[in-house]
C-alpha atoms as an extended CHARMM CRD file, in Angstrom:
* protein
*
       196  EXT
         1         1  UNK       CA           -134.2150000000       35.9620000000       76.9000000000  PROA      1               0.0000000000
         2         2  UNK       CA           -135.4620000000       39.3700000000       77.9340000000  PROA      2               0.0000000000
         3         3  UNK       CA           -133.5780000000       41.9180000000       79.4130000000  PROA      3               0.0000000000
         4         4  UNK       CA           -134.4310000000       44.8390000000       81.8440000000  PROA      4               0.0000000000
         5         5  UNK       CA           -135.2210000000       47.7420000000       80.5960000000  PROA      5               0.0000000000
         6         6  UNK       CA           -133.0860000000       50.7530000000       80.8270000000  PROA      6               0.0000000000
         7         7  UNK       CA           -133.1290000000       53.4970000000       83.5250000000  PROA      7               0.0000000000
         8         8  UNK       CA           -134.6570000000       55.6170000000       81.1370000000  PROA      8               0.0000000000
         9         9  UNK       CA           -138.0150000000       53.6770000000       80.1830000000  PROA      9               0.0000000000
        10        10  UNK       CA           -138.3990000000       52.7710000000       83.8010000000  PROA      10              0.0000000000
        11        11  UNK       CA           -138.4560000000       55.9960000000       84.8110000000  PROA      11              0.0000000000
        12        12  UNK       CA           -141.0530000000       56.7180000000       81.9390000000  PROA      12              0.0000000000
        13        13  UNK       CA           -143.5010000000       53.9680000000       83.3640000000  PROA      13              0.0000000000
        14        14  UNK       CA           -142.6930000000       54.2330000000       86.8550000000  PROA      14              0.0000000000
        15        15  UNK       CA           -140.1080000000       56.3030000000       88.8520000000  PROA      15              0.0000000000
        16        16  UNK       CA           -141.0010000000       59.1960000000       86.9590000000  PROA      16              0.0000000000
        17        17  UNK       CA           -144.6140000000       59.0480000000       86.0920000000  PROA      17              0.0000000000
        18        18  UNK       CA           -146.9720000000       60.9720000000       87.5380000000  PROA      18              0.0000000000
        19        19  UNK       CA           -150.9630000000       61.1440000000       88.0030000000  PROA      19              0.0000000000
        20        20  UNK       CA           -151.9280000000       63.6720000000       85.6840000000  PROA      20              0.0000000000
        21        21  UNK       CA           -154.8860000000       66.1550000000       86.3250000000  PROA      21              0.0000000000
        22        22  UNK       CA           -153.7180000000       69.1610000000       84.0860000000  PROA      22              0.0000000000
        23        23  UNK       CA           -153.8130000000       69.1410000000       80.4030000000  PROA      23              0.0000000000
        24        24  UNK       CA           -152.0070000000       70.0080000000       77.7970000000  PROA      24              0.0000000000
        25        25  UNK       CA           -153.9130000000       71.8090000000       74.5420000000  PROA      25              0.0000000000
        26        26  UNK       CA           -152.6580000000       68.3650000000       72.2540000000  PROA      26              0.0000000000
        27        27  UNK       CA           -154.8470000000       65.8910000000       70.8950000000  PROA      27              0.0000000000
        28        28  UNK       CA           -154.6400000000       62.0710000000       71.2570000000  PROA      28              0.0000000000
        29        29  UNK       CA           -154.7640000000       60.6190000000       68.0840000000  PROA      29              0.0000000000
        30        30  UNK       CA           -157.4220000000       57.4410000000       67.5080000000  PROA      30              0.0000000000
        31        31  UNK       CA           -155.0140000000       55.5110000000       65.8530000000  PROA      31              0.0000000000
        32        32  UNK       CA           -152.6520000000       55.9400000000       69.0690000000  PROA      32              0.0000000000
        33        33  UNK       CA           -155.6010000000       54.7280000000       70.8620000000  PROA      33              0.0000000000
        34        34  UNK       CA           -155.8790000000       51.4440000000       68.5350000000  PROA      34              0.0000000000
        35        35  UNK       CA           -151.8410000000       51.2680000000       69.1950000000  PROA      35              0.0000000000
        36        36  UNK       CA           -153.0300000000       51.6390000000       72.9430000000  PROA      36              0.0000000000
        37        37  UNK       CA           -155.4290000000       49.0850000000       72.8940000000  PROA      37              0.0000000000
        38        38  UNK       CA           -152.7640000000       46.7170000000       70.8660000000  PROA      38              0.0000000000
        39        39  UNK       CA           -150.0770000000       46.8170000000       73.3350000000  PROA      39              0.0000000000
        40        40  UNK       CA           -152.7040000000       45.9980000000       76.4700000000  PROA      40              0.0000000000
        41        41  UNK       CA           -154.3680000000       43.1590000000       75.6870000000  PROA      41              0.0000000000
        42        42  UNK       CA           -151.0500000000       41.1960000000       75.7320000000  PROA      42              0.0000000000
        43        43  UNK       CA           -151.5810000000       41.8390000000       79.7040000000  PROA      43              0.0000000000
        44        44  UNK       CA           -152.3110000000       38.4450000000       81.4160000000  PROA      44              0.0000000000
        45        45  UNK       CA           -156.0920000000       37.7920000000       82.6780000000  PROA      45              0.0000000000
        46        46  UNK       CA           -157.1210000000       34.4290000000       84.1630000000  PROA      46              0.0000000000
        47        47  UNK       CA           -157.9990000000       31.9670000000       81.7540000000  PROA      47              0.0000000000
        48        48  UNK       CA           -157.3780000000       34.3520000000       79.0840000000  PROA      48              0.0000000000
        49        49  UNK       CA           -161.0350000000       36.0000000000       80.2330000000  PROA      49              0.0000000000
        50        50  UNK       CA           -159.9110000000       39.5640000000       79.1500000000  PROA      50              0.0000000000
        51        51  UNK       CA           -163.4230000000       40.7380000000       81.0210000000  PROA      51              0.0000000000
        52        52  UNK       CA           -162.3250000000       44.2770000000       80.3750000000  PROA      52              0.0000000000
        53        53  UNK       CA           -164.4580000000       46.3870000000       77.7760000000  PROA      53              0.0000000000
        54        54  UNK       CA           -162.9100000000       50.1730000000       76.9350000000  PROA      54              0.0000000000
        55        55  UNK       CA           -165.1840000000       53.5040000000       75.8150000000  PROA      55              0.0000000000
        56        56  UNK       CA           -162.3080000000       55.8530000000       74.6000000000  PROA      56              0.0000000000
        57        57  UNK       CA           -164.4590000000       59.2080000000       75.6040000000  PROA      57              0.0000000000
        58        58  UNK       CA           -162.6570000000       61.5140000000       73.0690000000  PROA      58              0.0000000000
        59        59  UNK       CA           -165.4840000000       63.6520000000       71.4920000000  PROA      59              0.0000000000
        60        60  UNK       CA           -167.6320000000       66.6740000000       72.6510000000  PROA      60              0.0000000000
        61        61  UNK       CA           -170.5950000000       64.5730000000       72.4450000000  PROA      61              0.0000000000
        62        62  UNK       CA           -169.2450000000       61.7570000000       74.3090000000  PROA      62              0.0000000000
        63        63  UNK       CA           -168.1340000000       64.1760000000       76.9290000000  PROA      63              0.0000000000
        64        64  UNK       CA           -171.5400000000       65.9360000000       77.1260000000  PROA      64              0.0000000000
        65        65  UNK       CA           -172.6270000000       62.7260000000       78.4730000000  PROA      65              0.0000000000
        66        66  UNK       CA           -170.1820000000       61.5150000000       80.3060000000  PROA      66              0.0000000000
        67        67  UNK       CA           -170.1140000000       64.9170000000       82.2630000000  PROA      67              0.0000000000
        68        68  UNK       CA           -173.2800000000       64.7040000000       84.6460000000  PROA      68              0.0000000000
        69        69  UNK       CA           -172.5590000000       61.2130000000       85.9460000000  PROA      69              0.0000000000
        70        70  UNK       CA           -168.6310000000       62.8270000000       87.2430000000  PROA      70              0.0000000000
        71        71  UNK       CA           -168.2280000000       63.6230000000       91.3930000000  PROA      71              0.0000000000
        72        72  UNK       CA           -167.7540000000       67.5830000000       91.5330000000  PROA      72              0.0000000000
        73        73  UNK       CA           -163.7080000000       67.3530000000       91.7120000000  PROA      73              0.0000000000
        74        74  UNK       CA           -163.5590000000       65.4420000000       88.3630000000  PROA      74              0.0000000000
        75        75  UNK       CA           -165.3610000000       67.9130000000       85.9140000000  PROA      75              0.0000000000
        76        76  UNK       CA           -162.4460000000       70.0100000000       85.5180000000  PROA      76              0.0000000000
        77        77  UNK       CA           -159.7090000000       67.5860000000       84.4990000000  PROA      77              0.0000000000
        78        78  UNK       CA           -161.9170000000       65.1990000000       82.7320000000  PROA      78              0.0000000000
        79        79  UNK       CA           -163.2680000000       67.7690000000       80.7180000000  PROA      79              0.0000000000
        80        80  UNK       CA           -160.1930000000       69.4560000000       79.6500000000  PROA      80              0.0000000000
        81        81  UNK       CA           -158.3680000000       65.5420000000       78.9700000000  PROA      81              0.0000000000
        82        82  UNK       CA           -158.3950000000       64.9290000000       75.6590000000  PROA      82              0.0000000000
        83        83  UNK       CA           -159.8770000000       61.2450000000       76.2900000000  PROA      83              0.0000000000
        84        84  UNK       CA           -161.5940000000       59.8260000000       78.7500000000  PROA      84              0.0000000000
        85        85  UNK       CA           -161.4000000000       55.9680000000       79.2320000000  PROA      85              0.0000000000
        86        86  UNK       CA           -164.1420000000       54.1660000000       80.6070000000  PROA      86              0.0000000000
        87        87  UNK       CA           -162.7410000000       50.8150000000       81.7800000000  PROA      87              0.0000000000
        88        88  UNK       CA           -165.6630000000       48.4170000000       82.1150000000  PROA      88              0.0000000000
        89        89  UNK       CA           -166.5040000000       44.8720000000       82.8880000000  PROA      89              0.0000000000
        90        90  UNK       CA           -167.9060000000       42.6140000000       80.5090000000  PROA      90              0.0000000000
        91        91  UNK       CA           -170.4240000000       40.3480000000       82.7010000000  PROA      91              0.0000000000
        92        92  UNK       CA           -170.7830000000       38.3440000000       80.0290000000  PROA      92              0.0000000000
        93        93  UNK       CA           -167.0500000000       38.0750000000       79.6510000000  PROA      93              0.0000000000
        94        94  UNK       CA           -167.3780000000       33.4800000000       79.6170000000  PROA      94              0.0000000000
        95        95  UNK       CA           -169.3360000000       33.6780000000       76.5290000000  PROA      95              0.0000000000
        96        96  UNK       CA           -165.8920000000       34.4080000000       74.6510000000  PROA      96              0.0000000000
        97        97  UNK       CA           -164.1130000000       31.7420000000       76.4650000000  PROA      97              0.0000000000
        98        98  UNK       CA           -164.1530000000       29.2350000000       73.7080000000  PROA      98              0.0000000000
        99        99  UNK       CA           -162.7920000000       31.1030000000       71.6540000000  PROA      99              0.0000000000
       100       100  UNK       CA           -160.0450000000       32.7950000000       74.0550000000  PROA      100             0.0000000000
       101       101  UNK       CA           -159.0540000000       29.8630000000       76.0120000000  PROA      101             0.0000000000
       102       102  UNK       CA           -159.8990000000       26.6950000000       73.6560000000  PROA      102             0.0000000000
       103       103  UNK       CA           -157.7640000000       24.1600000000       75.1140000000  PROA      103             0.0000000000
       104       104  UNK       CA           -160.3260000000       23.5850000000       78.3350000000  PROA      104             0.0000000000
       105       105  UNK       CA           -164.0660000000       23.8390000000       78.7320000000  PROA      105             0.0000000000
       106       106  UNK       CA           -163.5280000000       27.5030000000       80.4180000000  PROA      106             0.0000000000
       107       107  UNK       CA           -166.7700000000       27.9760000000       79.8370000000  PROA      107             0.0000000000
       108       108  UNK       CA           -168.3390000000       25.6620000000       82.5070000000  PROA      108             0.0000000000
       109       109  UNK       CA           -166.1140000000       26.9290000000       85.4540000000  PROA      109             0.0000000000
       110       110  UNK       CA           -168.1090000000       30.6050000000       85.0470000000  PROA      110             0.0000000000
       111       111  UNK       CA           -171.7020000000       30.1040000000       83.7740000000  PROA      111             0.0000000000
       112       112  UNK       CA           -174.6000000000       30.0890000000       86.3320000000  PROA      112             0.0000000000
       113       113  UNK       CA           -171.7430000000       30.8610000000       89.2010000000  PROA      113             0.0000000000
       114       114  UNK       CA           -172.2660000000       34.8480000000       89.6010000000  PROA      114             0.0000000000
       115       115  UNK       CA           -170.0930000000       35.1700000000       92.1700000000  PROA      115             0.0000000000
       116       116  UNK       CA           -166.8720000000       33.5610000000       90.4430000000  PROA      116             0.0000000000
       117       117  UNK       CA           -168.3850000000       36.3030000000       87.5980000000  PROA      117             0.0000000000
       118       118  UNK       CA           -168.2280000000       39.1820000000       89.6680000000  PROA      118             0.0000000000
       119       119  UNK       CA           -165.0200000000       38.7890000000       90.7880000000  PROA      119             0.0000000000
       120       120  UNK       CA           -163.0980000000       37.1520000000       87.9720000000  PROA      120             0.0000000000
       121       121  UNK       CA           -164.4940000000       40.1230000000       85.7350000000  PROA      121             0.0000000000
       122       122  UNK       CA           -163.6070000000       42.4890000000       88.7430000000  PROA      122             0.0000000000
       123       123  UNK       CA           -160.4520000000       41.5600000000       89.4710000000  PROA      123             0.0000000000
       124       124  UNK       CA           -159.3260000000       41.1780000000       85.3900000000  PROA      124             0.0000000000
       125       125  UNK       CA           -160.7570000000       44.1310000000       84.3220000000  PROA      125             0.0000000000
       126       126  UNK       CA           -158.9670000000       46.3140000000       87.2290000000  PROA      126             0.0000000000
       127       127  UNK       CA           -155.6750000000       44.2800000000       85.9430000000  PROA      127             0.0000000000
       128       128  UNK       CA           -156.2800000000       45.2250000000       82.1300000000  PROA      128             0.0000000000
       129       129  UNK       CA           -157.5900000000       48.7440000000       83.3620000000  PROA      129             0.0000000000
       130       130  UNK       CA           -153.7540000000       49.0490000000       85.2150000000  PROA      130             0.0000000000
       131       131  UNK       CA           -152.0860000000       47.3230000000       81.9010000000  PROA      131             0.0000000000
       132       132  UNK       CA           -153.7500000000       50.1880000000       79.8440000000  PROA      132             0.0000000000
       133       133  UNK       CA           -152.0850000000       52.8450000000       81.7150000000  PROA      133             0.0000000000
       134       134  UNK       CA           -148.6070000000       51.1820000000       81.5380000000  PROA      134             0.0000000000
       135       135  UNK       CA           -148.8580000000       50.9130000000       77.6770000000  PROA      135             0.0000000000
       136       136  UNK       CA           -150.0330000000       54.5260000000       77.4980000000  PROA      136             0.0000000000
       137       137  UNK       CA           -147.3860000000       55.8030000000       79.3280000000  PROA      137             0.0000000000
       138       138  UNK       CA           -144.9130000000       53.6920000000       77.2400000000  PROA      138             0.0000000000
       139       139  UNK       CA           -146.6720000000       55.1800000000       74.4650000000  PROA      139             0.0000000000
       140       140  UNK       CA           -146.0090000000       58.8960000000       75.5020000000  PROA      140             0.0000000000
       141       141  UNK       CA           -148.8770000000       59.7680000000       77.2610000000  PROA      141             0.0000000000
       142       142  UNK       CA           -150.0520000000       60.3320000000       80.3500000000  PROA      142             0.0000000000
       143       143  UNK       CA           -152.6650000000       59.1500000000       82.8810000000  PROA      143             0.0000000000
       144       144  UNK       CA           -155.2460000000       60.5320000000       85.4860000000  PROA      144             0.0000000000
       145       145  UNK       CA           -157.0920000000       57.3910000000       86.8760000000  PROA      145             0.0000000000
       146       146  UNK       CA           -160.0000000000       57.9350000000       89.1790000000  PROA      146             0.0000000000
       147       147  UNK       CA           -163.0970000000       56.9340000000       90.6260000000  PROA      147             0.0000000000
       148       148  UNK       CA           -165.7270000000       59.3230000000       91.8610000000  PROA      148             0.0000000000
       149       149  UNK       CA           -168.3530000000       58.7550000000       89.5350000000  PROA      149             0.0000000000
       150       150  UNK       CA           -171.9500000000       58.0440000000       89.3490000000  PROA      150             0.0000000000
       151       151  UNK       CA           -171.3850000000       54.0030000000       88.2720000000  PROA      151             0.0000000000
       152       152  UNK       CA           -175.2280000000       53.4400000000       88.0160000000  PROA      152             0.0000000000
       153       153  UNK       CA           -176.0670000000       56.7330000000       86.0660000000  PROA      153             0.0000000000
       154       154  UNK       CA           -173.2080000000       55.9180000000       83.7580000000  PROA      154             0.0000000000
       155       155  UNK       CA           -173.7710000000       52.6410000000       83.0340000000  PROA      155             0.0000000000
       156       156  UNK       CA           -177.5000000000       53.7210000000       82.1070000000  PROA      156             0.0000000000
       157       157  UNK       CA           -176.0080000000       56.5660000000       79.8460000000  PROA      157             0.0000000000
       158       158  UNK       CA           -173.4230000000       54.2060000000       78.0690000000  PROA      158             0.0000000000
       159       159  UNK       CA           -174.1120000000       50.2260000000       79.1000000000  PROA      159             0.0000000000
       160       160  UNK       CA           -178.0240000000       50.5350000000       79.0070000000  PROA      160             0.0000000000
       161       161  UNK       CA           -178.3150000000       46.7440000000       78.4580000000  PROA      161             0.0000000000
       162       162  UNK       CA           -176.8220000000       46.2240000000       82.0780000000  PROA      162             0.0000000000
       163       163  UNK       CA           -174.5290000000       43.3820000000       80.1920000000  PROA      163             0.0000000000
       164       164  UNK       CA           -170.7600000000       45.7000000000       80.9930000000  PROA      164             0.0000000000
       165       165  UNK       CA           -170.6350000000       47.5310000000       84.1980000000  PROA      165             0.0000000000
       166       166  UNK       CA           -168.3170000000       50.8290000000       84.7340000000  PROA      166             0.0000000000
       167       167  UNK       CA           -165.1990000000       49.6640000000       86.7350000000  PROA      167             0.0000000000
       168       168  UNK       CA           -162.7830000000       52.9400000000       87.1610000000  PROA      168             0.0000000000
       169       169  UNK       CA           -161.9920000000       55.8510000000       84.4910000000  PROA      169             0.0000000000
       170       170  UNK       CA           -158.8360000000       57.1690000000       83.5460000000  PROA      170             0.0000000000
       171       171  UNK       CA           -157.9080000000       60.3850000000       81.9640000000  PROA      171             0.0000000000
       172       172  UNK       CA           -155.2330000000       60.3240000000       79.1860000000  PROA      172             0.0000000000
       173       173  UNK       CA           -153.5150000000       63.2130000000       76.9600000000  PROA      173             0.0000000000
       174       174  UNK       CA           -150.0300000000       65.0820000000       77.4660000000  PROA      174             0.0000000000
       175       175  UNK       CA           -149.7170000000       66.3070000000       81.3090000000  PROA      175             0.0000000000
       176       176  UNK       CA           -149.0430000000       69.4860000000       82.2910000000  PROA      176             0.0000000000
       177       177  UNK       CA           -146.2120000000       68.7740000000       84.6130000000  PROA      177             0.0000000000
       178       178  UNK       CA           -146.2120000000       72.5190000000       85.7690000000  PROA      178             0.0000000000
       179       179  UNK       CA           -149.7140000000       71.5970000000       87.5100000000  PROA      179             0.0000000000
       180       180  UNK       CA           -148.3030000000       68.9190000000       89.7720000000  PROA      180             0.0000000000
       181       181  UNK       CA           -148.0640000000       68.5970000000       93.2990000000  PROA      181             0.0000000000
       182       182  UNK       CA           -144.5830000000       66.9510000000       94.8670000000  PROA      182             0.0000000000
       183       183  UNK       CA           -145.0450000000       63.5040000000       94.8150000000  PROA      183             0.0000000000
       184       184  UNK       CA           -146.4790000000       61.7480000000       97.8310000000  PROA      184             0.0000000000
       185       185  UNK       CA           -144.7590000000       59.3150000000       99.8770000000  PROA      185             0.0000000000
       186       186  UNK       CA           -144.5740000000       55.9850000000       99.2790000000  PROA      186             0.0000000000
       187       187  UNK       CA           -144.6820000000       52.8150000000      101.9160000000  PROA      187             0.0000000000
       188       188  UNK       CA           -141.0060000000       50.8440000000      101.7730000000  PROA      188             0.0000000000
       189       189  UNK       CA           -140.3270000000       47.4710000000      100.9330000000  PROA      189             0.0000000000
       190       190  UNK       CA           -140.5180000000       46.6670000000      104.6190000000  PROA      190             0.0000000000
       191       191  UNK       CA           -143.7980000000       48.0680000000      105.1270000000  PROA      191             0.0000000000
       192       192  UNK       CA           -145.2910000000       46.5360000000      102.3730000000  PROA      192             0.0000000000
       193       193  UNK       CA           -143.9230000000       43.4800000000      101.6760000000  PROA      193             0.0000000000
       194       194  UNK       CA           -142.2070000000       40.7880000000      103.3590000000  PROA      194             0.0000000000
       195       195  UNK       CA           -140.4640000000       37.3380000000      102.8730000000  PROA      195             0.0000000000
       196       196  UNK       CA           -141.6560000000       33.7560000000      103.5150000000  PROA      196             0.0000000000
């Protein structure tokens, strides 16, 4: 049966984690990417959809074009991350449902309905977008996610056959935890949540 986790790695994915917009000078290895990416896509999605397509936006190159399509306030900290993950939506994603979720025609409950498309791919790639920065932080690293981006001159740049759409981005490397503000407030159980 599992077990919680001690105070130590919930601090490292929650209580202590922080939104990152400083970098260290340390590279992020691809093949801690691939362990990135390995860890993830355990997260749940409906029907096993996993809509969620990933450009890891680690080189010079790919940040030479990634660069004109960020808001003004992002240049500086996505340029100096060490990667840059573009977490995209797969509009497409029910073609891969036979194959993902076999035991029901999956299939059928998706094509020619856009709008259970759009928000099924929506909704599952924000989840596996979320489920990426857990595993990176239990990986080490640490996370910047944003928006403020140019989603249509982006998804030219790097999705020109309009099949995967941009979702958010989120900036990963080793923070520089001299660089952060205090952290902001947070809303109590009692003003979030409540029982029924």
């Amino acid at each position: 049966m599992p077990t919680p986790l001690d105070p130590a790695a919930l601090a490292q994915l929650f209580t202590e984690a922080r939104t990152h917009s400083a970098w260290q000078d340390r590279p992020v290895s691809v093949q801690t990417l691939h362990q990135l990416y390995e860890l993830m896509k355990f997260g749940p999605t409906s029907a096993n959809a996993s809509p969620a397509r990933f450009v890891f936006v680690h080189t010079p190159a790919g940040k030479a074009r990634l660069q004109p399509y960020l808001s003004e306030g992002n240049v500086e900290k996505t340029m100096s991350a060490p990667v840059t993950v573009i977490v995209a939506q797969d509009m497409a994603f029910y073609e891969e449902l036979p194959r993902l979720f076999p035991h029901a025609d999956a299939r059928s409950w998706f094509a020619g309905n856009p709008t259970a498309i759009e928000a099924t791919a929506f909704r599952n790639s924000s989840l596996q977008g979320a489920y990426l920065m857990l595993a990176a932080r239990a990986l080490g690293l640490d996370c910047g996610p944003m928006s403020g981006f140019d989603a249509a001159g982006l998804d030219a740049e790097f999705f020109p056959d309009g099949r995967v759409k941009s979702n958010f981005l989120v900036n990963l490397g080793y923070g520089d935890p001299s660089r952060l503000y205090p952290r902001s407030p947070r809303l109590a159980f009692d003003e979030a949540c409540r029982l029924e």
